[in-house]
C-alpha positions as CSV (number, residue, x, y, z in Angstrom):
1,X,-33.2,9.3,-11.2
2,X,-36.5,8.1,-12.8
3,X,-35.5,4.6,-14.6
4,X,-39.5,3.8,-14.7
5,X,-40.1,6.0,-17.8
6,X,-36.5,4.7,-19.4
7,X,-38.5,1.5,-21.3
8,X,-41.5,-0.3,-19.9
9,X,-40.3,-3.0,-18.0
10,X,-40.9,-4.0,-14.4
11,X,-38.0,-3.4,-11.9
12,X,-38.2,-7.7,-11.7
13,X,-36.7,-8.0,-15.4
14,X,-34.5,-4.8,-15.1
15,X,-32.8,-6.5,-12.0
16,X,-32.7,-9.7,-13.9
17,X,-31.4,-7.8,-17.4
18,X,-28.7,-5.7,-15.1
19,X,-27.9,-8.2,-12.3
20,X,-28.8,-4.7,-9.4
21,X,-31.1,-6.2,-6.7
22,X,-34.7,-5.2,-7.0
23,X,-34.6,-3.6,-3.3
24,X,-31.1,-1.5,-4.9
25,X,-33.2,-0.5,-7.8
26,X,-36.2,0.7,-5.7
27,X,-33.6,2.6,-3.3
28,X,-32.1,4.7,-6.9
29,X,-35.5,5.1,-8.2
30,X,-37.1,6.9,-5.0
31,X,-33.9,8.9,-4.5
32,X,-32.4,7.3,-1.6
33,X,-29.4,6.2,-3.4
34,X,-27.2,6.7,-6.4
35,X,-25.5,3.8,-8.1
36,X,-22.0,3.6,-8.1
37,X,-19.8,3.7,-11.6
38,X,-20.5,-0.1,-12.2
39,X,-23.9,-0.7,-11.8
40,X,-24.5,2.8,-13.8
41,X,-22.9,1.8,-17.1
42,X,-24.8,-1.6,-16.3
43,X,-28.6,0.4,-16.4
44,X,-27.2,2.7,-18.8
45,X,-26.4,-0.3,-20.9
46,X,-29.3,-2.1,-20.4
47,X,-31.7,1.0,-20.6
48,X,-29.9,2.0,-23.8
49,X,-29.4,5.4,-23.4
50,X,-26.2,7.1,-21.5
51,X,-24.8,7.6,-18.2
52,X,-25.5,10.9,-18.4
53,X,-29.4,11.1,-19.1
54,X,-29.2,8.5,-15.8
55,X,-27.5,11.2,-14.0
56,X,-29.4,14.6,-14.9
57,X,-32.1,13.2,-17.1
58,X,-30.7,15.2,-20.3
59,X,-29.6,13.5,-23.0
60,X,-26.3,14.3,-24.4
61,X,-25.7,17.8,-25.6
62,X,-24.8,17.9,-30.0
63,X,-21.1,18.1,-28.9
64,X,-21.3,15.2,-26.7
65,X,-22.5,12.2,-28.7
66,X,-19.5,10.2,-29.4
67,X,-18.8,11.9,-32.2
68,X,-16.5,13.8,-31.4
69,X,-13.3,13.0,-30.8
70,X,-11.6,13.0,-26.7
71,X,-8.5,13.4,-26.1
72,X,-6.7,10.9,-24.2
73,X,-4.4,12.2,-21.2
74,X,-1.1,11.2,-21.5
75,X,-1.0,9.1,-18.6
76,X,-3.8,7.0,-19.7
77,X,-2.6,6.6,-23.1
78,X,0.7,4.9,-21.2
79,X,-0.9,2.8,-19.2
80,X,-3.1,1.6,-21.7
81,X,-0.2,0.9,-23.4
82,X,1.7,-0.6,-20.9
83,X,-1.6,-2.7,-19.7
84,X,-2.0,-3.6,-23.7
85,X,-5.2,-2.2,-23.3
86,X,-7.4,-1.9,-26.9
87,X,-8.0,1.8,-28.5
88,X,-11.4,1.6,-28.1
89,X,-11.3,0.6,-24.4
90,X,-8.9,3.4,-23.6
91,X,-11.1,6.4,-25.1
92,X,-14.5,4.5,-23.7
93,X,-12.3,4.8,-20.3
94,X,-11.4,8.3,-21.3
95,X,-15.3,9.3,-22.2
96,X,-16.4,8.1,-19.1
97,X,-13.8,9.6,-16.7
98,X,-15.1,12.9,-18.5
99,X,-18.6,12.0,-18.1
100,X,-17.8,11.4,-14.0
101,X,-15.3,14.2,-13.4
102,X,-17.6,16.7,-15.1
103,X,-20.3,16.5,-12.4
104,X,-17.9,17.7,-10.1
105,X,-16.9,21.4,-8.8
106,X,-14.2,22.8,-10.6
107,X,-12.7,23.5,-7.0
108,X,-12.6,19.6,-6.2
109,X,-11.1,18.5,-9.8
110,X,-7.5,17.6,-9.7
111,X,-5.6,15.6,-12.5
112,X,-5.9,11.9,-12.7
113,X,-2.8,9.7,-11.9
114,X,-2.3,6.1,-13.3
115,X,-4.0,4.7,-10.2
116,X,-7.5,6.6,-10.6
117,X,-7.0,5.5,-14.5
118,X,-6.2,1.5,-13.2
119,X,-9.2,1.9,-10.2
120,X,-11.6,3.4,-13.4
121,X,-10.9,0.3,-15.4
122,X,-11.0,-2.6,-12.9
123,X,-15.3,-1.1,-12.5
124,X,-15.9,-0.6,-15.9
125,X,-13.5,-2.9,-17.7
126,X,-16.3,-5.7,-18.6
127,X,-18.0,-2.9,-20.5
128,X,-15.2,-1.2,-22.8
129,X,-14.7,-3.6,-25.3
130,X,-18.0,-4.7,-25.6
């Protein structure tokens, strides 16, 4: 993942605009780690660009640039409801589950119970509504 070409800014004010370490930056940048869900809708964010052009350095395909509607799994749309959780923050949730799960195998997929849905939104919640 190349975050250097993203926008021109030093990895000093990208640590300070994301609140990732400078050392943890350095570490995704030369390839020695990737960032969990968290900290990648954090440079996502702050980058302005998606969590998938962080992850494969492609920008989202025509089909996937929001625009198009997902479709939110029945257990999710429960537990959102039961949680009282907002519309928007339940297909953000949704669109980033997809986002996740689709850089898996198809082999290693298997549905998502209300616990992966609740364990999703405690690491992105500050980010869905906003």
């Amino acid at each position: 993942m190349d975050l250097r070409n993203a926008r021109h800014w030093t990895q000093d004010e990208l640590a300070k605009r994301t609140g990732i370490s400078k050392s943890f930056l350095s570490e995704i940048e030369n390839g020695h780690t990737v960032p969990g869900g968290e900290r990648l809708l954090r440079l996502a964010e702050a980058l302005g660009t998606s969590t998938d052009y962080l992850l494969r350095g492609q920008a989202f395909a025509a089909n996937d640039t929001g625009d198009v509607p997902v479709a939110i799994p029945p257990d999710l749309a429960e537990l959102a409801a039961a949680k009282g959780w907002s519309f928007l923050a339940t297909e953000r949730l949704a669109r980033a589950q997809k986002s996740f799960v689709a850089r898996r195998s198809r082999a290693a997929q298997k549905p998502w119970a209300r616990a992966d849905w609740e364990h999703l939104y405690e690491a992105v919640k500050e980010y869905l509504d906003s």
